[in-house]
Phi, psi and omega in degrees: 000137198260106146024121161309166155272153171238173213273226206221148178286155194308141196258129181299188172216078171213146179252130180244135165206141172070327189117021158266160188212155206195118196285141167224028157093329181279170150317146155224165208185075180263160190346312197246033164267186189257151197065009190263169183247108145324104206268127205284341214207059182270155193225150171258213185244162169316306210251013162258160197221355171273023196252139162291103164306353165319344196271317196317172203298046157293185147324146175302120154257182194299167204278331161338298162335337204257088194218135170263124172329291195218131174278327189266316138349292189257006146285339168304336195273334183294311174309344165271317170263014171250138178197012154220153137298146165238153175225161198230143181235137184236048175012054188223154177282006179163159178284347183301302197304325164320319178276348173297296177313342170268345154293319166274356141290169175264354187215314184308139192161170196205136169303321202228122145215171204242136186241210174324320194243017167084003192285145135249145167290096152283089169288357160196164165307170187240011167296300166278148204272175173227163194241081159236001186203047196295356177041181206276010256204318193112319191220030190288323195282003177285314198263023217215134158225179196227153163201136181246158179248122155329118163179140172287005186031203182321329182293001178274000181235114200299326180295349188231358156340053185253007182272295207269323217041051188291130171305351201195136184315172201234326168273154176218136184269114222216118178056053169090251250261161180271159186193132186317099158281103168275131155319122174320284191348291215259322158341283169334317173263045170267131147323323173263127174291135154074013203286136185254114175286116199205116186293155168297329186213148171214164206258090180072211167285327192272006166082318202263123165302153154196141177211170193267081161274134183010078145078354191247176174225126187265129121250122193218133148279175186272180163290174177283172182283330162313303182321315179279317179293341227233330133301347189258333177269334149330285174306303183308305217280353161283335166289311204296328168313307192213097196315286209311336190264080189280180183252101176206173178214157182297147185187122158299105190313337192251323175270324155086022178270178176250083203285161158232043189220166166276130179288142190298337180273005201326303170281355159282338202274172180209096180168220168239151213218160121319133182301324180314338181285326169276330196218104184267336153117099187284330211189165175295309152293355153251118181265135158337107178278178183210346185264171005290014178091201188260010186237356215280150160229133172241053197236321154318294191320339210287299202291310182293326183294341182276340191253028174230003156256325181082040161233140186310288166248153172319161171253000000 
């Protein structure tokens, strides 16, 4: 008689730079673990010297290629040049799929991605840079590092659908709650068996959020509940890496709001940010963001950095 299947064995939890490693409490699932995602398109940064320059935004090269010198060296150099977070929505049904699209690109990639069930994903040391977030400035991912979070954001909705062209809203209301019908194909790749995609929050009868980002009306349901605990532990183990990327979020000092537009400050702030925050879109070939969207909440992310920093209000 053939075995129930079981879930996959527990996933370290530790995050890497330099060949530093920092337990931060979540699944972690790296590059070089078995089931781990390979980041197809890595680059290095500028303003590091432990590098072949040749890495430098140039074509992908093989992966070999990709060796850090001197490890202690270029983690002193990354913690001086990294000081923001991005965080990401990756219109995608589940992170396997996120990672084909990053694979069929020429450029494209992410340190992290978060996935359905709250697993992260690590995809290089974070000593190299990924080209997902370049803000309007140009040069945001030399100061960056990224994680897109699995949600379909707007394709999840049949009226606004123009990537998938889905027949049917994608979410559903199935005992009071709503809840993602994920397609076996991306079921199957969860870690967690049998995981029921259920939003953290859902907004009146119709579940799906909206609001108005750089100049668009964002409509989404929200992320899981795995999700948000498993960013909020992401980010502290990512302060702790890399001190500069403090647990702050853009927050108006006089009003205590949460802007979703890009901020005047952008390429200066330190801390964790929206792509929406960096990049209002300058030119025709740089387009407006929008994510983590209109649902994303960040007013939780908000409440855990004051009671893990013991500060009242944003600074």
């Amino acid at each position: 008689m053939t075995p129930p299947p079981s879930d996959p064995p527990a996933a370290n939890q530790s995050i890497i730079a330099c060949g530093q490693s920092v337990d931060i409490g979540a699944p972690v699932v790296l590059w070089n673990d078995k089931g781990g995602f390979n980041c197809p398109n890595k680059r290095g940064r500028e303003n590091c010297s432990q590098h072949d320059p040749v890495l430098d935004d140039q074509p992908t090269q093989p992966d070999a290629a990709y060796q850090i010198l001197d490890p202690k060296v270029a983690y002193q150099e990354l913690k001086k040049t990294v000081y923001q977070l991005i965080l990401h929505y990756d219109v995608c049904y589940c992170s396997w799929q996120c990672h084909q699209i990053m694979k069929d690109s020429t450029f494209k990639g992410s340190q992290f991605y978060l996935d359905l069930d709250g697993t992260i994903y690590q995809t290089c040391d974070l000593y190299w840079k990924t080209n997902t977030g370049p803000s309007d400035d140009r040069i945001g991912n030399t100061r960056s590092v990224h994680v897109e979070m699995a949600n379909l954001s707007w394709e999840a909705l049949k009226e606004e659908s123009d990537l998938y062209k889905v027949t049917k809203d994608q979410y559903r209301k199935i005992n009071g709650q709503w809840q993602l019908i994920l397609p076996q194909t991306y079921r199957d790749k969860l870690r967690t068996r049998d995981f029921k995609v259920i939003p953290a929050r859902s907004h009146k009868q119709r579940g799906y959020f909206s609001r108005r980002i750089n100049g668009a009306m964002v409509r989404m349901w929200d992320f899981t509940e795995e999700q948000y605990q498993s960013v909020i532990k992401l980010c502290r183990g990512i302060h702790r890496l890399l001190p500069k990327v403090k647990l702050r979020i853009p927050c108006d000092t006089k009003t205590h709001r949460i802007p979703l537009d890009r901020i005047r400050n952008f390429s200066r702030f330190a801390g964790v940010m929206g792509h929406c925050h960096i990049q209002q879109g300058t030119s025709d070939d740089l387009r407006p963001k929008y994510d983590p969207g209109s649902a994303f909440n960040w007013s939780r992310l908000r409440k855990a950095f004051l009671k893990e920093t013991g500060k009242r209000r944003p600074s």
